[in-house]
N, C-alpha and C positions, 0 to 999 in steps of 0.2 A: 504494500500500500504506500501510495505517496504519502509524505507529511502534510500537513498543512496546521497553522495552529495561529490562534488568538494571543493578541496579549492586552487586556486588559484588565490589567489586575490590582491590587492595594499598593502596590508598590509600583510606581508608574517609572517605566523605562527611561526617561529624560533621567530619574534619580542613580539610575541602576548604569545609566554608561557615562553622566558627566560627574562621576563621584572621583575624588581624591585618589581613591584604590583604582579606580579602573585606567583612569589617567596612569597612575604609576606603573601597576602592574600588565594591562592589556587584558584584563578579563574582570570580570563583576567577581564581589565580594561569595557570592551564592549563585546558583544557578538560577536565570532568569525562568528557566521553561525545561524540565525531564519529559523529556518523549518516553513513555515505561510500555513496551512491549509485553500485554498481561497473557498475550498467546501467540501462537505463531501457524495457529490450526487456521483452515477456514473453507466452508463447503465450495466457497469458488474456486473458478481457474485460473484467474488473470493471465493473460499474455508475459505480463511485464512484473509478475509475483516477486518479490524479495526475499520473504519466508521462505516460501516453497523448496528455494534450491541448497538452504543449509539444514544440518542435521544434527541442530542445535538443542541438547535433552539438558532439559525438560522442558514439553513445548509450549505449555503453560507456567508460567511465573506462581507457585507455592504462597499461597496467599499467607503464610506467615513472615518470609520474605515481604511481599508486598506491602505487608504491615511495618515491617522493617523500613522499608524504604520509606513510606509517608510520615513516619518518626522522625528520622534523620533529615528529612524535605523542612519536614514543619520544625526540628529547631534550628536548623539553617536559613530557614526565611524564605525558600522555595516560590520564585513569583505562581508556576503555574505549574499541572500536571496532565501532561497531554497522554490519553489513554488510547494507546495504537496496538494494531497487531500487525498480522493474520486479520481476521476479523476479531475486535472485542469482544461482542455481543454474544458471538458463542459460546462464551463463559457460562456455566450454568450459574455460579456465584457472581455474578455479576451487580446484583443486587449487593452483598457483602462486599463488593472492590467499593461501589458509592458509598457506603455506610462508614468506611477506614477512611475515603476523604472527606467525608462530614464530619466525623469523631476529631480529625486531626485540624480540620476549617481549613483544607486547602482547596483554590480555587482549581476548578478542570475542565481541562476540555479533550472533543473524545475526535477519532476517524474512526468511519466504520460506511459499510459499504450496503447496509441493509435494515432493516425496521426494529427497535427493540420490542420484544415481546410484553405481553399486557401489563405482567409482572415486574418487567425491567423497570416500565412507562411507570410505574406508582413509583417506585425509587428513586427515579432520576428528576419526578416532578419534584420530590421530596429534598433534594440536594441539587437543582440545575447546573448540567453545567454552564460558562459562559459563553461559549463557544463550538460550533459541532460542523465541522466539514463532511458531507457525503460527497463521495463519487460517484460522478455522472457525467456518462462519457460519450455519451451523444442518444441523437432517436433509439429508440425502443434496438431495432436490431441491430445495430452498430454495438451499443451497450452490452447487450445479451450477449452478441457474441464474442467481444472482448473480454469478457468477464465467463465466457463458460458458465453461463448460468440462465435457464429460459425465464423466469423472473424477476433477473437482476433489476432491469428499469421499474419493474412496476415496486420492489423494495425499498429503490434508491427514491424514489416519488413519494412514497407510505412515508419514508422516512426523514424526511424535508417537509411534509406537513406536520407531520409529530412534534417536532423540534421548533418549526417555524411558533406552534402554538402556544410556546415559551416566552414569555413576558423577559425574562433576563437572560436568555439564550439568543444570540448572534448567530445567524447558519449560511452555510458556505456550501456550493456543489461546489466541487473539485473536479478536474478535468485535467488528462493527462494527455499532449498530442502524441498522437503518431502516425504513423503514413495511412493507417486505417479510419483515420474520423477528422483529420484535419480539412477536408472538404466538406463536412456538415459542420462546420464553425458557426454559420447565421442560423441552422435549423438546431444547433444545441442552445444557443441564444436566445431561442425564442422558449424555447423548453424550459430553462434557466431561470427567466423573468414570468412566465407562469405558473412556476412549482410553487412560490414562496418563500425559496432561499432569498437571503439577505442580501448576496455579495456572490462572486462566478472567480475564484482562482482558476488559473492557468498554469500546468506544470509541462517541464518537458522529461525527457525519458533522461533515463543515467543507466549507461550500460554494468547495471550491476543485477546478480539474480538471473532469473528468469530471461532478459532482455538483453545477458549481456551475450552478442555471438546472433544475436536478432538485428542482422542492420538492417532488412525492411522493414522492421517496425521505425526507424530513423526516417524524418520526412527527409530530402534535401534541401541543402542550402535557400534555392528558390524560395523554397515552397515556405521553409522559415520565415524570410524575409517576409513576407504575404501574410504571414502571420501577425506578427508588430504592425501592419497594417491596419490588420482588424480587429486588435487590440485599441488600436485605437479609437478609431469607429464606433466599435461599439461600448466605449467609454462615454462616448457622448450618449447614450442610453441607459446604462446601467454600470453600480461597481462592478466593475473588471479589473484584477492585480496579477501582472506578470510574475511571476513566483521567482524562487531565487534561483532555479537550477541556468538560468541564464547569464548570471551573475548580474556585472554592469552591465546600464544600456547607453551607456556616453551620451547623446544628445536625446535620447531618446525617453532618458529617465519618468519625466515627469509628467509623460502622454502615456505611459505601461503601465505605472504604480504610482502608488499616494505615499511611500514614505522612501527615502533614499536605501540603494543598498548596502547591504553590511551582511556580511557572513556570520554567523554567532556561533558553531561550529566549534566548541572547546572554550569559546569567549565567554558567550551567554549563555550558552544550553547545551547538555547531553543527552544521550539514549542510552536506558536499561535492558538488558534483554531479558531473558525470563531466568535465563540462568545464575543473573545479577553482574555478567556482565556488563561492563562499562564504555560506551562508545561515545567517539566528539559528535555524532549525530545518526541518522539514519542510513547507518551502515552495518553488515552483519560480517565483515571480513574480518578477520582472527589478529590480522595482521595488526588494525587499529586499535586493537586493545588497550584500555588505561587501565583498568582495574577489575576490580571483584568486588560487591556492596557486602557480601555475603562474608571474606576476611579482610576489609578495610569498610573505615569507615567514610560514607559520601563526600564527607567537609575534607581529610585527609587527601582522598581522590582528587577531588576540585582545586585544591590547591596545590598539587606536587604533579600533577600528568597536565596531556595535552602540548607537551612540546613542542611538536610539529605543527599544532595550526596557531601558538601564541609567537615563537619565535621564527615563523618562516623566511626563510631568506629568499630573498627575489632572484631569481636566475634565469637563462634561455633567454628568448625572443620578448620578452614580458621586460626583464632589467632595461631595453633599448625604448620600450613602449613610454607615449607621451604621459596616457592616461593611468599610468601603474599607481596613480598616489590616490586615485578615486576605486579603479578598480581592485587594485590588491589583490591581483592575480584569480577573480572572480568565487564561485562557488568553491570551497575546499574538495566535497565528494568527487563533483564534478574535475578537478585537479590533479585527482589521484589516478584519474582513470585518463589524462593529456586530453580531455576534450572540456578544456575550461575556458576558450577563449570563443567570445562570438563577436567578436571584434564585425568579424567579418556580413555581421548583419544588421548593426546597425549604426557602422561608421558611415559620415557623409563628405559628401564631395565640399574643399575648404570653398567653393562658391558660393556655399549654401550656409556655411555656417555663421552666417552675422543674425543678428537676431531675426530682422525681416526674412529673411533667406531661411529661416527653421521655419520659420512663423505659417509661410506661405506653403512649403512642403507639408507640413504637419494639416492643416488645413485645406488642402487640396484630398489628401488622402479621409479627411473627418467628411467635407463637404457634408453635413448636416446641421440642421436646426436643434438647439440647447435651449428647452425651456428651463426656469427659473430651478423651481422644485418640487416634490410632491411629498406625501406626507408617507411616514413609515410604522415600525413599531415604537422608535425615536425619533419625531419629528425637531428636536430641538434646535439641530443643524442646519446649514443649507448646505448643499455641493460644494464641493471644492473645483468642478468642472469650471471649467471658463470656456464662456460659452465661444462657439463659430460660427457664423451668420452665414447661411447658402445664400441671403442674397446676392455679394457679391462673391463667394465662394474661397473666401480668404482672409486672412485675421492682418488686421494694419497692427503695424509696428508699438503704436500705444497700447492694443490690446494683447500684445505676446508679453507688453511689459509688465501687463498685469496678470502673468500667473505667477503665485505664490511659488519665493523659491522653493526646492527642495530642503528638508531639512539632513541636515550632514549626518553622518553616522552616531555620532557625538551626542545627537538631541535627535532624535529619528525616537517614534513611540510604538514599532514595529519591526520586529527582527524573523529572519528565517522566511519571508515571503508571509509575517502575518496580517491578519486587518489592523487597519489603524487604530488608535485609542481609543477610540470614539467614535460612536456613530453615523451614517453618514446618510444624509437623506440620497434616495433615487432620482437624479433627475429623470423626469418619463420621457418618453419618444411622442413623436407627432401624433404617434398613434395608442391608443390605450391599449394594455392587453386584455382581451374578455375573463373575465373572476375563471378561478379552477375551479370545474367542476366537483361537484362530493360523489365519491365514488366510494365504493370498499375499498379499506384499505389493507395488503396485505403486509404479515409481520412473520419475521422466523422461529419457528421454533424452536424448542432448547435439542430439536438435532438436526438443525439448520432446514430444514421441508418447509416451502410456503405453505400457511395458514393462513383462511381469511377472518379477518373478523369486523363487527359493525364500524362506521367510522364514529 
């Protein structure tokens, strides 16, 4: 499963990367955000699975461990506890994982690829978390078949209402491109902003797992570039956030995503695995090992490992690079594997690069109408969109000067590709989308088999 995660939490990120320590050290006092792998099972196939390919026992994380770990979170200061697998939800205690982060008050947020069961739904009402990404990775059979599973879409849809119906839950479809769905980009979009999710992440593949030795699942080059295009686009509709597996997007930052890039990657945050291994992120190779939660302790861990992603030294083609002091050599995972550079997608020609000259490129590619705002589950906000006018089809030089810089790594209130701090209304499209229909909604059972049940 892709990552995707929220931060917004008691301890708001501005404190956590412009602190004394972080300045000094190059990493937060605590982890901003554990990704805890509670299983590594899950009835799906995914193409592009991570779990799947390692044979990593215990595949389930020992819920006394688990307990273990939200101890050591919660006297560390732990901002958030993102609860990933395999799929979660296939936990039969999964009810009991919610109950250890209420007992200990840590905030969480979960990925999961399909409906929690009725039981789950009374627990998680009882403890929400704040944040919930499902993946949803295009129409109905696009999805199904990427996921190896005849239900998938209609799970991933159950399960984006469910969560939408959350007063203090934020929900995100996730979407991972690859050569298979990257031409339903506008028909997932449209899917997207009638399910009820909040916000539409966009992830790209990392050849690790499953995918890695899969190069038609890689779109090319092209077809990338075409991508950041309608990213953009459909920015002027709806949040849309390029995630981090792209790294930098040099001139492109601030049309893809709402907070600047930064790796957090051993900085900010780690992944647990079930076994109590310790990784700088969503990685399951042996190789990046820090530790063991199981004979060290988390705070110990956090502060003596992660060498390689706090002290990297710049080298190759990257040391010559103009842009090395923004990008920083891009996404870490993605680095490990030498395909961290996408320079090559969204560098622009130096003719274009004065501010009219972005201004007019970036809005020739938008050519749409940006109304004001609309109202959400948090109306308090307005957009951060600036708007582009199809009358004349082009944003004057006064108005590119009014988009809000990005904010630096330093004061950035989102790390890892997550949503911003705060709420963000939708601006709508010319066009309303018609309400979602009430339908049955389907959920999994505790051995993964769709169930229907009322909605």
């Amino acid at each position: 499963m892709t990552v995707f995660h929220n931060f917004n939490t008691p301890r708001d990120a501005v404190d956590c990367l412009e602190t004394p320590f972080f300045r000094q050290h190059g990493f937060t006092e605590s982890p901003v955000v554990i990704q805890c792998y509670i299983t590594l099972s899950c009835k799906m196939s995914c193409l592009h699975c991570l779990a799947a390919s390692h044979n990593i026992e215990p595949r389930d994380m020992p819920i006394d461990l688990f307990r273990k770990l939200c101890r050591d979170a919660a006297d560390m200061g732990v901002g958030e506890m993102l609860i990933t697998g395999g799929e979660p939800l296939i936990r039969r205690d999964f009810q009991e994982i919610v109950s250890i982060l209420k007992e200990h008050n840590i905030p969480w947020s979960l990925n999961t690829a399909t409906c929690p069961t009725s039981e789950q739904q009374k627990a998680i009402a009882g403890y929400p978390p704040e944040f919930v990404a499902v993946s949803l990775d295009g129409p109905s059979h696009v999805h199904n078949s990427f996921r190896g599973h005849s239900d998938a879409f209609d799970l991933a849809l159950s399960s984006i209402s469910f969560f939408s119906g959350l007063a203090e839950t934020e929900v995100c479809a996730g979407t991972t491109i690859t050569s298979h769905n990257l031409s339903y980009f506008e028909d997932t979009l449209s899917i997207v902003r009638k399910s009820g999710a909040d916000r539409w992440g966009i992830h790209l593949l990392i050849p690790e797992g499953k995918a890695d030795g899969q190069k038609d699942l890689f779109p090319s080059a092209k077809r990338m570039r075409s991508l950041l295009e309608q990213v953009v686009k459909a920015r002027q509709h709806f949040p849309v956030t390029m995630c981090d597996e792209i790294g930098y997007a040099g001139e492109w930052e601030p049309y893809v995503r709402d907070e600047a890039f930064f790796c957090a990657a051993g900085k900010a945050m780690c992944a647990v695995l079930p076994d109590g291994s310790i990784m700088p992120c969503s990685t399951m190779n042996p190789l990046h090992l820090q530790g063991n939660v199981i004979h060290d302790s988390l705070r110990s861990i956090w502060h003596n490992s992660f060498s390689a992603q706090r002290t990297f030294v710049i080298k190759g083609e990257c040391s010559s690079c103009k842009d090395i002091h923004v990008c920083k050599s891009g996404c870490w995972l993605q680095r490990t594997h030498g395909t961290q550079c996408c320079k090559h997608l969204w560098s622009m020609p130096e003719s274009l690069k004065t501010a009219a000259g972005i201004a007019l490129c970036v809005s020739t590619l938008a050519g749409c109408k940006t109304d004001t705002h609309s109202p959400t589950k948090d109306n308090s906000h307005a957009s951060s969109q600036t708007p582009i006018h199809s009358a004349t089809n082009s944003m004057t030089p006064a108005t590119f000067d009014a988009v809000p810089l990005m904010k630096s790594p330093l004061i950035m209130k989102g790390i890892y590709g997550s949503k911003a701090g705060h709420r963000r209304c939708k601006p709508p499209s010319d066009e309303t989308p018609p309400p979602i229909e009430k339908k049955t909604i389907i959920e999994q059972g505790a051995e993964g088999d769709a169930v229907n049940r009322a909605p």
